[in-house]
VEXVO-310421 format. One record per residue: residue number from 1; residue in one letter; x, y, z of N, C-alpha, C in turn. Coordinates in steps of 0.02 Angstrom, whole numbers, plus 50000, padded with zeros to 5 digits. Example, Ala and Ser with C-alpha at 12.3 -4.5 7.8 and 13.67 -1.06 7.14 Angstrom:
BEGIN
+-----+--------+-------+-------+-------+-------+-------+-------+-------+-------+-------+
: num : residu :   n_u :   n_v :   n_w :  ca_u :  ca_v :  ca_w :   c_u :   c_v :   c_w :
+-----+--------+-------+-------+-------+-------+-------+-------+-------+-------+-------+
:   1 :      a : 50660 : 49716 : 50390 : 50615 : 49775 : 50390 : 50660 : 49835 : 50390 :
:   2 :      s : 50642 : 49888 : 50354 : 50684 : 49947 : 50357 : 50645 : 50002 : 50394 :
+-----+--------+-------+-------+-------+-------+-------+-------+-------+-------+-------+
END
This chain:
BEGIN
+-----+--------+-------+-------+-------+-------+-------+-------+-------+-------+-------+
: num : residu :   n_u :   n_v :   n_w :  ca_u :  ca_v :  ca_w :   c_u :   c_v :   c_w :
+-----+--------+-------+-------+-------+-------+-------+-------+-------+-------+-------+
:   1 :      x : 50120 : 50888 : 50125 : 50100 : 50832 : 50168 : 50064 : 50859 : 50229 :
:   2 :      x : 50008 : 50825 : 50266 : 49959 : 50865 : 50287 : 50024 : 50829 : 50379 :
:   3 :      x : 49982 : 50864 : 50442 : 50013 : 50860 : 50487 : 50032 : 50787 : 50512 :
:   4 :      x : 49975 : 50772 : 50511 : 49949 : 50689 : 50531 : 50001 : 50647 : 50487 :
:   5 :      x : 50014 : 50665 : 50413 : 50052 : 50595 : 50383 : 50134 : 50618 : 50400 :
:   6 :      x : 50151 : 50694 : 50428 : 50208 : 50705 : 50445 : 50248 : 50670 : 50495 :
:   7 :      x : 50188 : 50679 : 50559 : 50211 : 50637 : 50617 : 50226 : 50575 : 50606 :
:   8 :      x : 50159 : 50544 : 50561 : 50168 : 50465 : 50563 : 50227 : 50450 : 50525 :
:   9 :      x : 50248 : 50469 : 50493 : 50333 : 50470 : 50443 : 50370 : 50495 : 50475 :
:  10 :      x : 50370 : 50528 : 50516 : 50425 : 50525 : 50565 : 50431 : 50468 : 50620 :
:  11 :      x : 50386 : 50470 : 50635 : 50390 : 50395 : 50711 : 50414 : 50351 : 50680 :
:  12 :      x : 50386 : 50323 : 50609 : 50410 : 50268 : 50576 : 50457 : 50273 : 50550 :
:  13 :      x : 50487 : 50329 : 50540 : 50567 : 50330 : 50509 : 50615 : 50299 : 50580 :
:  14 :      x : 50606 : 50352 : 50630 : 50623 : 50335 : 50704 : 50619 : 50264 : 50718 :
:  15 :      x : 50563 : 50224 : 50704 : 50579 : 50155 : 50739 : 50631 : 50126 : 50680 :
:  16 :      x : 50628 : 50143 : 50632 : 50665 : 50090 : 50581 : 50732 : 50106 : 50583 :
:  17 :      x : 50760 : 50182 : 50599 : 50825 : 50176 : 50639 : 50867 : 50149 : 50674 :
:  18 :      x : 50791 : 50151 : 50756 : 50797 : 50104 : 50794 : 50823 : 50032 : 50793 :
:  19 :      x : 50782 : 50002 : 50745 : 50778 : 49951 : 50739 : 50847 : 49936 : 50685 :
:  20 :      x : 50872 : 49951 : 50640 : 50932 : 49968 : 50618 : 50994 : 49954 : 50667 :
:  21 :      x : 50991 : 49999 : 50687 : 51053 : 50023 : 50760 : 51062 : 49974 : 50788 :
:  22 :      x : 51016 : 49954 : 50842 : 51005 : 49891 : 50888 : 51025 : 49832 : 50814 :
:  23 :      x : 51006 : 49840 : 50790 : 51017 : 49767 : 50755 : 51091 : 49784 : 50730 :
:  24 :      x : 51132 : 49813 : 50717 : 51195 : 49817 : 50696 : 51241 : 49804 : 50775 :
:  25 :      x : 51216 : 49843 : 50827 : 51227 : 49806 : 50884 : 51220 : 49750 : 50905 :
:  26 :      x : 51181 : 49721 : 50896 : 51177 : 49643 : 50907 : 51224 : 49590 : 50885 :
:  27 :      x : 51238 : 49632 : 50798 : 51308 : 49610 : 50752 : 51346 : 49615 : 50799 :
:  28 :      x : 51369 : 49662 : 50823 : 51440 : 49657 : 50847 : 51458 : 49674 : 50934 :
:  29 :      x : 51382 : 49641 : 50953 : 51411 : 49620 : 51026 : 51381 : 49535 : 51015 :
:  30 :      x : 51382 : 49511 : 50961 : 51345 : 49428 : 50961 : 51411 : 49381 : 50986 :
:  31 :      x : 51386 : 49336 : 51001 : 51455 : 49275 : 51015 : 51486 : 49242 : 50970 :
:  32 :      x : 51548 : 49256 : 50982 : 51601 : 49216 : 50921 : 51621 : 49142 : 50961 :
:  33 :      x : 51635 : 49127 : 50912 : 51659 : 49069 : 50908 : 51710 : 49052 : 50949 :
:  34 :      x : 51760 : 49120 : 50959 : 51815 : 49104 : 51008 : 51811 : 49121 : 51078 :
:  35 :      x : 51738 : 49172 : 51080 : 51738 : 49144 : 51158 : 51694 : 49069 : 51198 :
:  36 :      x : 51672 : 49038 : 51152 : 51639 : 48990 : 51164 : 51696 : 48948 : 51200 :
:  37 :      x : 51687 : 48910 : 51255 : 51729 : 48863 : 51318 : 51702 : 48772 : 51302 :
:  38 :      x : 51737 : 48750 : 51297 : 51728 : 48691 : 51316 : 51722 : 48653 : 51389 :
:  39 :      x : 51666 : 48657 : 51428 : 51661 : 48644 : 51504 : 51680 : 48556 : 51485 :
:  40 :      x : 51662 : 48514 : 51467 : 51648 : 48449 : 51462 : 51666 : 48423 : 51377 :
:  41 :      x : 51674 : 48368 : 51368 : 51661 : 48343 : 51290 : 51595 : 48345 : 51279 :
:  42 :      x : 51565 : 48348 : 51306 : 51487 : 48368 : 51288 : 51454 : 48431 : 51304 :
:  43 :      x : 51487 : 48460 : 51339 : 51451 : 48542 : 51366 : 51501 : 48588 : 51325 :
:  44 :      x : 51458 : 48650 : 51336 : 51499 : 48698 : 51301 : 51480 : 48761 : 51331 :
:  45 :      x : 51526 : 48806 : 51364 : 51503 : 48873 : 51392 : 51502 : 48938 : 51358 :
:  46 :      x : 51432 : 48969 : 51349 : 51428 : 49056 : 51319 : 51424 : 49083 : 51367 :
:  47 :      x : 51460 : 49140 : 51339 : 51464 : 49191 : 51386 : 51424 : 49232 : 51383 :
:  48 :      x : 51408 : 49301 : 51413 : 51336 : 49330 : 51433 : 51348 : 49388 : 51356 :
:  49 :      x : 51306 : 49402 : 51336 : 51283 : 49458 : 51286 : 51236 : 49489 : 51281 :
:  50 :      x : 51216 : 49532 : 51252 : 51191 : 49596 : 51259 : 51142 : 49588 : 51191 :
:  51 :      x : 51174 : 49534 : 51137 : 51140 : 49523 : 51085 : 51058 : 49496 : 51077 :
:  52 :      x : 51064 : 49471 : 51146 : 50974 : 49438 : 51145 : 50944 : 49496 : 51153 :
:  53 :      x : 50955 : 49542 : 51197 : 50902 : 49608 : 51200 : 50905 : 49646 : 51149 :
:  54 :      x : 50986 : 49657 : 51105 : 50963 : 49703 : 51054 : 50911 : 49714 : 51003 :
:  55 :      x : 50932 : 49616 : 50984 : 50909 : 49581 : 50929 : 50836 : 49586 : 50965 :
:  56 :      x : 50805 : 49563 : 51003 : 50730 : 49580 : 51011 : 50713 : 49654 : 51020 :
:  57 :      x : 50737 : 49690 : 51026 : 50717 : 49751 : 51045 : 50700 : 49795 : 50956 :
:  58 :      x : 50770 : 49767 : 50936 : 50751 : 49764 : 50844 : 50716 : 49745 : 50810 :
:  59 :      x : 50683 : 49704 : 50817 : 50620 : 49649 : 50807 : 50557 : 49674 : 50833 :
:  60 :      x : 50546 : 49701 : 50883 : 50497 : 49735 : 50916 : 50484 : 49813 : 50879 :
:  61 :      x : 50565 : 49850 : 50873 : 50545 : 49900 : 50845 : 50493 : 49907 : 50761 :
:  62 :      x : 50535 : 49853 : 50722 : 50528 : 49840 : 50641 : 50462 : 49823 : 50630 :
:  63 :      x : 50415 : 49788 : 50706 : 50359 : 49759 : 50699 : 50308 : 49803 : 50718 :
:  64 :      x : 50328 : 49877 : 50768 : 50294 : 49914 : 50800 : 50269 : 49983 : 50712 :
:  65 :      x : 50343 : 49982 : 50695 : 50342 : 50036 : 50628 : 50307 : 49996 : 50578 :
:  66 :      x : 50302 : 49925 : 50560 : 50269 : 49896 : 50522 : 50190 : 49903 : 50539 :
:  67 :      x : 50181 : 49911 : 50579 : 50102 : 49894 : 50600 : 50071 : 49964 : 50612 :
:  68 :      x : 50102 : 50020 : 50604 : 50077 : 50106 : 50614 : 50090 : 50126 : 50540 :
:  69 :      x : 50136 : 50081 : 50505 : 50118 : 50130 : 50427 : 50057 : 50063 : 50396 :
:  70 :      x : 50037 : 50009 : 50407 : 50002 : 49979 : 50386 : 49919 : 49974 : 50418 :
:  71 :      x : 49906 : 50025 : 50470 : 49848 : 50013 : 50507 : 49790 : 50087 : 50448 :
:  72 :      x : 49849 : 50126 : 50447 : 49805 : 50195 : 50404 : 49787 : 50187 : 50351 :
:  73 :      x : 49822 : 50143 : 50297 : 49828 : 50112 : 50233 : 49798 : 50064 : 50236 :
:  74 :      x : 49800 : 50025 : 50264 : 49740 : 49955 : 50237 : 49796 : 49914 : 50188 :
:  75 :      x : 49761 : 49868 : 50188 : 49793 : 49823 : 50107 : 49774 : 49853 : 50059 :
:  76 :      x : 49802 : 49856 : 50005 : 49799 : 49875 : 49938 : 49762 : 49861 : 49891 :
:  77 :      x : 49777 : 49795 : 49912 : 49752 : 49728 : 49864 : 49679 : 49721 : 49875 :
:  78 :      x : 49647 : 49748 : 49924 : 49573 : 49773 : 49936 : 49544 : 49808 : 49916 :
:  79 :      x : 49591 : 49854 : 49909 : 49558 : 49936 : 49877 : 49580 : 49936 : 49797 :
:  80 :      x : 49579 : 49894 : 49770 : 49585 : 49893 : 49684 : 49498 : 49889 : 49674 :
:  81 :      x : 49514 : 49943 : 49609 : 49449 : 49929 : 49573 : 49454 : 49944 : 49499 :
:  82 :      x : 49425 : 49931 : 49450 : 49424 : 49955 : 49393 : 49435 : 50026 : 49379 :
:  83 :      x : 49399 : 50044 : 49398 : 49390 : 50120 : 49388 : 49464 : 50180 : 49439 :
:  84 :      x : 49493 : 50158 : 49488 : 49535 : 50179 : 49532 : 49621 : 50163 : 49521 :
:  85 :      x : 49616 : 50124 : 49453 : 49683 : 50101 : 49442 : 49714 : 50136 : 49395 :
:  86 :      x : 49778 : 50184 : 49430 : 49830 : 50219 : 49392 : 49885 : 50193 : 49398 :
:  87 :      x : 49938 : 50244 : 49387 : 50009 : 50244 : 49396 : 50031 : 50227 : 49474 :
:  88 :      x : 49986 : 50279 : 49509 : 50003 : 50283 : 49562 : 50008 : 50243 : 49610 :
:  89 :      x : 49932 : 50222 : 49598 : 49908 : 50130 : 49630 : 49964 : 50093 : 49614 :
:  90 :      x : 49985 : 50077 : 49538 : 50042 : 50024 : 49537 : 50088 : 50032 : 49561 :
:  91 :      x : 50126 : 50105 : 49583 : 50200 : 50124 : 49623 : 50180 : 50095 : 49694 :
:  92 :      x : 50125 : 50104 : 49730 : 50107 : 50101 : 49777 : 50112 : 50035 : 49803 :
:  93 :      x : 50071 : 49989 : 49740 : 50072 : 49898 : 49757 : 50148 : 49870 : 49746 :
:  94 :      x : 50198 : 49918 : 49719 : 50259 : 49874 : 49703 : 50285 : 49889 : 49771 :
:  95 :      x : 50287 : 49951 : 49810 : 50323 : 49976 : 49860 : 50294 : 49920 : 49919 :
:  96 :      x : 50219 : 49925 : 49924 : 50176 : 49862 : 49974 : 50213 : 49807 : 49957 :
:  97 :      x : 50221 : 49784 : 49926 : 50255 : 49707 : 49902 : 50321 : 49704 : 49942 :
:  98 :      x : 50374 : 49746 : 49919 : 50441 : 49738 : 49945 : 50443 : 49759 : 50001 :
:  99 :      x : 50407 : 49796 : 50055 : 50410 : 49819 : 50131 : 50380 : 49758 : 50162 :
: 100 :      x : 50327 : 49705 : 50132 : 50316 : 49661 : 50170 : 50347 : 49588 : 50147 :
: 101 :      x : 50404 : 49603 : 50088 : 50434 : 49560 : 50089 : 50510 : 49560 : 50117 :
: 102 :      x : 50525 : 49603 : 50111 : 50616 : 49630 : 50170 : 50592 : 49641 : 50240 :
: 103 :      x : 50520 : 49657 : 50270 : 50478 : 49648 : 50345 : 50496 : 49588 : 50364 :
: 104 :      x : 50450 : 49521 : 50334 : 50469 : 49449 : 50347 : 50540 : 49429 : 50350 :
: 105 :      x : 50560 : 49437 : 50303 : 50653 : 49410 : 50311 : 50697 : 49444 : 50364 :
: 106 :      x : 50679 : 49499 : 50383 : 50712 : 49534 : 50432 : 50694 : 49511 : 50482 :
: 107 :      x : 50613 : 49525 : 50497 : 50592 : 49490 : 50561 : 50632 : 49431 : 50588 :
: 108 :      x : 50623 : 49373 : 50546 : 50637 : 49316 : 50552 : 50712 : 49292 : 50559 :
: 109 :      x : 50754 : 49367 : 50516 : 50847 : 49372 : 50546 : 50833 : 49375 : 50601 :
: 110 :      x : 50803 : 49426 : 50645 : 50827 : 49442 : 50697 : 50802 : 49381 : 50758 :
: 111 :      x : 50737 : 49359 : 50758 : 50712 : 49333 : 50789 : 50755 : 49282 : 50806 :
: 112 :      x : 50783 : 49250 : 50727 : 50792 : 49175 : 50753 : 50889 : 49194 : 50780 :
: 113 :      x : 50899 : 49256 : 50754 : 51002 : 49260 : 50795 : 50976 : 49278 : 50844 :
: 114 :      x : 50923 : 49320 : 50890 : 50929 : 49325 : 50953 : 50924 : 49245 : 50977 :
: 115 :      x : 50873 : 49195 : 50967 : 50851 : 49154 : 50993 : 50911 : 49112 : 50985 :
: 116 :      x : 50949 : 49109 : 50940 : 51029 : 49056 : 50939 : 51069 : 49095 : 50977 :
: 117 :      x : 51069 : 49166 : 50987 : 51114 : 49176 : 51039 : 51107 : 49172 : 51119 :
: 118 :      x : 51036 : 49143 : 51109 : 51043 : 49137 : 51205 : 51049 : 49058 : 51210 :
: 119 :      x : 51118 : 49030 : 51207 : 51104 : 48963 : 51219 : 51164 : 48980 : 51294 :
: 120 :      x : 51146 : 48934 : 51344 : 51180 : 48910 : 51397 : 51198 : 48832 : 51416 :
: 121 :      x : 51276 : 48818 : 51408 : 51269 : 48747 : 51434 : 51243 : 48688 : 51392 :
: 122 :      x : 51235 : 48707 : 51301 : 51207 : 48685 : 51268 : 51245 : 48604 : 51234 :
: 123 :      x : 51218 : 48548 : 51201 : 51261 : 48506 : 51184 : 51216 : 48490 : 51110 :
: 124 :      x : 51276 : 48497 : 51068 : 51244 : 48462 : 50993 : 51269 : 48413 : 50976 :
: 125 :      x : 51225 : 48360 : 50951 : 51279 : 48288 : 50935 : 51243 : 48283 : 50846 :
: 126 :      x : 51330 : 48265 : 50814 : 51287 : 48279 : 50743 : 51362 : 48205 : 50717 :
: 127 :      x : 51320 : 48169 : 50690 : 51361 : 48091 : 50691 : 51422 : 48076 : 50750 :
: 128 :      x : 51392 : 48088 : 50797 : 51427 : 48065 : 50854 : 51480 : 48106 : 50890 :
: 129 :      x : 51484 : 48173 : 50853 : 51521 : 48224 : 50879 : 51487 : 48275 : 50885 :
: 130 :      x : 51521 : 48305 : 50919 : 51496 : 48379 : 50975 : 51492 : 48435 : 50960 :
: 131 :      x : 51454 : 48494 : 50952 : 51483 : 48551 : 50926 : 51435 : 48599 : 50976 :
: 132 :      x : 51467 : 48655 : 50964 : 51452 : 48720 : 51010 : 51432 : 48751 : 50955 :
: 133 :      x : 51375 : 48795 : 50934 : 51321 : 48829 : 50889 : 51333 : 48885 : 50907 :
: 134 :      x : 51360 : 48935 : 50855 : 51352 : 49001 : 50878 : 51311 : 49030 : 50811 :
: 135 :      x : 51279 : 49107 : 50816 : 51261 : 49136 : 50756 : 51326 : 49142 : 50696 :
: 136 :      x : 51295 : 49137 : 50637 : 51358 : 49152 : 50589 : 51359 : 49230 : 50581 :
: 137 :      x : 51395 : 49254 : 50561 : 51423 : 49324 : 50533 : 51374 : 49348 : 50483 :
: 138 :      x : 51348 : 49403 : 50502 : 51304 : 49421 : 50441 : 51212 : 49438 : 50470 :
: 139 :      x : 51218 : 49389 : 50499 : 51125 : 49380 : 50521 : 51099 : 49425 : 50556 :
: 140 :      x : 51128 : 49464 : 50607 : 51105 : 49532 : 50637 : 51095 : 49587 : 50587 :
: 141 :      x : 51166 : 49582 : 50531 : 51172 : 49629 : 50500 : 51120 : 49624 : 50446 :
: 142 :      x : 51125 : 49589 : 50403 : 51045 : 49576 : 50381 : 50987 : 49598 : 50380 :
: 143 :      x : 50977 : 49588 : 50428 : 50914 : 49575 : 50456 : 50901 : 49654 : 50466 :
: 144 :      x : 50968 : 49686 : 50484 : 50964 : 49762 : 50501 : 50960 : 49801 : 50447 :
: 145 :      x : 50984 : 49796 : 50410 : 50988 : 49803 : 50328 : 50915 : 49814 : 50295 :
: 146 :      x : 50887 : 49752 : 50298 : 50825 : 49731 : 50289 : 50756 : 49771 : 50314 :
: 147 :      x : 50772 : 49790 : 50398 : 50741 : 49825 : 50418 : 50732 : 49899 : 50380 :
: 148 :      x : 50784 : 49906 : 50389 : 50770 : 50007 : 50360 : 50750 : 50002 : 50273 :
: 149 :      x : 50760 : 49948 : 50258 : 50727 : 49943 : 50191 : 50654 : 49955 : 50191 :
: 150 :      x : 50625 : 49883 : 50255 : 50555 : 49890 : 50239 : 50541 : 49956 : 50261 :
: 151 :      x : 50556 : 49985 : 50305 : 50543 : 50030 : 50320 : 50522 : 50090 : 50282 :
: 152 :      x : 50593 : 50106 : 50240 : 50591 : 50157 : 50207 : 50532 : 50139 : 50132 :
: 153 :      x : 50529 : 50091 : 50106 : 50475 : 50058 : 50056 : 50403 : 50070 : 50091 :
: 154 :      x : 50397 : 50060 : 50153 : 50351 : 50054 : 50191 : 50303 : 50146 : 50185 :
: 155 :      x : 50346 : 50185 : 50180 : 50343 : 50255 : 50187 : 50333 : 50280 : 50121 :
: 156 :      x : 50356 : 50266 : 50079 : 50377 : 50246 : 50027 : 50281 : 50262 : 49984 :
: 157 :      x : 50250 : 50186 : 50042 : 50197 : 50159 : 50008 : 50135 : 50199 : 50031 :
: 158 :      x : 50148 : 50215 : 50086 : 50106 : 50292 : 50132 : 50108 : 50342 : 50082 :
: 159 :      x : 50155 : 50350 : 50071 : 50151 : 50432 : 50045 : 50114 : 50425 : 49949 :
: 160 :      x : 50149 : 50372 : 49894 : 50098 : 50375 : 49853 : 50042 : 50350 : 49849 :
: 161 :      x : 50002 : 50303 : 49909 : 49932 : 50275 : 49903 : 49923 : 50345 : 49929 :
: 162 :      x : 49933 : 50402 : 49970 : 49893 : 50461 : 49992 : 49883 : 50489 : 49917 :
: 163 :      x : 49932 : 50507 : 49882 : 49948 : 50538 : 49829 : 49894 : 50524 : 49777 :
: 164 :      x : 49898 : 50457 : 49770 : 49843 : 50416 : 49730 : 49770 : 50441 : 49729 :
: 165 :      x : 49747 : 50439 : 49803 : 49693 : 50445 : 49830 : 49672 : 50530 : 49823 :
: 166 :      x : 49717 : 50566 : 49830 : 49724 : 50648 : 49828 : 49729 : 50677 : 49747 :
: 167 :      x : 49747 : 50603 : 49701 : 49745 : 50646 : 49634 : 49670 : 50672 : 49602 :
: 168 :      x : 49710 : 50726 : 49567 : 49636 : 50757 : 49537 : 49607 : 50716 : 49481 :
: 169 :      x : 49620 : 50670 : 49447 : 49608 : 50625 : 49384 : 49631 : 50542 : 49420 :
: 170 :      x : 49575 : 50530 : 49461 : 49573 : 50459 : 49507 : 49542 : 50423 : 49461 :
: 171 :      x : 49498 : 50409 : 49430 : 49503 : 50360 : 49365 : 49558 : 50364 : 49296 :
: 172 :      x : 49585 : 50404 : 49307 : 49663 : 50391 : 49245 : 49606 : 50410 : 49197 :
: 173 :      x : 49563 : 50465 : 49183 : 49531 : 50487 : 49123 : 49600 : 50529 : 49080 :
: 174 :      x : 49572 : 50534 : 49005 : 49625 : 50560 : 48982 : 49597 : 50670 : 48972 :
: 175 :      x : 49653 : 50703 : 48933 : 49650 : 50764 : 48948 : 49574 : 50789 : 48910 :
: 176 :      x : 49568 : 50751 : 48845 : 49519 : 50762 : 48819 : 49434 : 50747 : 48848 :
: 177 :      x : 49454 : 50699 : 48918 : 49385 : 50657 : 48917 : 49373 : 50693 : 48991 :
: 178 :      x : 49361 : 50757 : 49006 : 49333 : 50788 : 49070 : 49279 : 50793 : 49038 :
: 179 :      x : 49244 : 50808 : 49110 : 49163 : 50848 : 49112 : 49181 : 50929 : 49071 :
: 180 :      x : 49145 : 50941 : 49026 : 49155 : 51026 : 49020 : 49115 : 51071 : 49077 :
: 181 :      x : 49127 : 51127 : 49096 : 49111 : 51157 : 49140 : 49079 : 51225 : 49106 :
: 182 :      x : 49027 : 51255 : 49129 : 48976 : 51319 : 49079 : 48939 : 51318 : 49096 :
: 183 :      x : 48902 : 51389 : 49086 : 48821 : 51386 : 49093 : 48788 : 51378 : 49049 :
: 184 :      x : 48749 : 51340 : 49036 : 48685 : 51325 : 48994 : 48692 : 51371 : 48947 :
: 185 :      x : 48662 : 51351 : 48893 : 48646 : 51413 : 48829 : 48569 : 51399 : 48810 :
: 186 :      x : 48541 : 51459 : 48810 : 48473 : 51448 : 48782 : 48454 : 51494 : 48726 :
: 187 :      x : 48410 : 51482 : 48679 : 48406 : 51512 : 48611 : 48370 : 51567 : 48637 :
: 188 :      x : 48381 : 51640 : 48618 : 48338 : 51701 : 48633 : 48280 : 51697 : 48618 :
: 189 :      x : 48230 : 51695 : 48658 : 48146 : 51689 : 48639 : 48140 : 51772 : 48619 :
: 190 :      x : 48124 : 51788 : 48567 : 48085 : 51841 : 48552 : 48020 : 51853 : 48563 :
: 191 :      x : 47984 : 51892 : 48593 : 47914 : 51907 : 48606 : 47865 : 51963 : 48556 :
: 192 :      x : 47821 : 51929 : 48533 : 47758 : 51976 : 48473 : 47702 : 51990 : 48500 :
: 193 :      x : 47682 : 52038 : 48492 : 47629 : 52051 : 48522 : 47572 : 52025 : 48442 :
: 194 :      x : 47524 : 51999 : 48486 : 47470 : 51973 : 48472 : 47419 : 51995 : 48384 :
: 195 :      x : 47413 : 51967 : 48339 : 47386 : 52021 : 48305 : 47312 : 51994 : 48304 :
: 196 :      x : 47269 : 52055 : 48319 : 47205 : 52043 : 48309 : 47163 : 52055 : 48259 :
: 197 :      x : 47100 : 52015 : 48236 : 47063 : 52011 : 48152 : 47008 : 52011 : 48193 :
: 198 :      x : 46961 : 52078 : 48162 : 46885 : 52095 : 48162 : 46850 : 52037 : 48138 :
: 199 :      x : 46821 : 52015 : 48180 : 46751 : 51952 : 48185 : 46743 : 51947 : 48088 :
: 200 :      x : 46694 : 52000 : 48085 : 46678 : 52007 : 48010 : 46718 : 51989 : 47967 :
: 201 :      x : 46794 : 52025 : 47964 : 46845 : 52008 : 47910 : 46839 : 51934 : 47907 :
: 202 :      x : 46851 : 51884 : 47944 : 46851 : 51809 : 47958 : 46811 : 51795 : 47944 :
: 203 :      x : 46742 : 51819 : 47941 : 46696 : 51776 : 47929 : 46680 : 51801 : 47851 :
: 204 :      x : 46713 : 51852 : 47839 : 46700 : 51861 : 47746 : 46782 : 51814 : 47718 :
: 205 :      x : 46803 : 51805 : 47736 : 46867 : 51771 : 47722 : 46834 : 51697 : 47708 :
: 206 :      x : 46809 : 51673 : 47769 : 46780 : 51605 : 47770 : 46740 : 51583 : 47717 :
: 207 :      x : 46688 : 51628 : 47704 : 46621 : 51619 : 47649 : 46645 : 51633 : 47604 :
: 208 :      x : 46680 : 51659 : 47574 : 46680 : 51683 : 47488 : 46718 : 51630 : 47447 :
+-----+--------+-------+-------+-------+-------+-------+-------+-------+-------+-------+
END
């Protein structure tokens, strides 16, 4: 692996850690249910957490590593052509597929439990009764889960589109169907020297 795709697989391993960590933190500094207060029959008091910053800070990371393994690569789905489609290409488009499909669902864990966990003073009326909304169990974790998936798929999809691109047989020719390689062959010209006929002989040849 050349220097350049080392670093970039490392930073992006690093944020998807990141983003991991913080999001398993968010799990388990999020608000339960039992510290939620009843101020009023209609109010309800949360207490302060730590979960809104994790959970965005996780979200920020998953989106920062998403967007540095996808800026060098390009879409995939662009770079198909007849002639360029192997094995490799297809490992490559299955890995693209699932990093930007566990990307979205994660994103969207984390986004929307940070955004339910910052409620203050909040009131829900659902057929005429009251309830206090907290995140359910699970959605940080998720989402964190999710992250180091795309992540690692994400890396995943770097390293065989390089591979792809670096193979020596990029149209999928088979073993038999190369260029042959040689120098030319040419038939040995032999050289005669000239034979020469006295005027006369020819011209008694001609007449008789």
């Amino acid at each position: 692996m050349e220097r350049k795709g080392l670093v970039l697989c490392s930073v992006v391993a690093f944020l998807g850690v990141l983003s991991a960590a913080t999001g398993f933190a968010a799990e388990a500094t999020r608000i339960k249910a039992s510290e939620v207060k009843f101020v009023s029959t209609t109010q309800c008091s949360y207490p302060r957490s730590p979960a809104l910053g994790l959970g965005l800070t996780a979200a920020a990371a998953l989106l920062v590593a998403h967007i540095i393994i996808n800026i060098p690569t390009g879409c995939i789905c662009c770079k198909r052509t007849s002639r360029s489609w192997n094995s490799y290409w297809t490992k490559a488009l299955v890995f693209y597929v699932i990093s930007w499909f566990t990307f979205v669902i994660a994103f969207l864990l984390l986004l929307t439990g940070s955004a339910l966990n910052d409620q203050h003073g909040e009131e829900s009326v659902y057929f005429g009764n009251y309830y206090c909304y907290v995140v359910k169990p699970g959605v940080f974790a998720g989402g964190a889960v999710l992250a180091i998936a795309s992540v690692v798929f994400g890396i995943f999809y770097y390293l065989t589109l390089n591979t792809a691109k670096n193979t020596s047989d990029p149209w999928g020719n088979s073993a038999g169907g190369g260029i042959a390689m040689g120098q030319p062959q040419f038939p040995t010209q032999t050289s005669q020297d000239p034979v020469f006929v006295h005027e006369d002989t020819y011209n008694r040849r001609q007449f008789t």
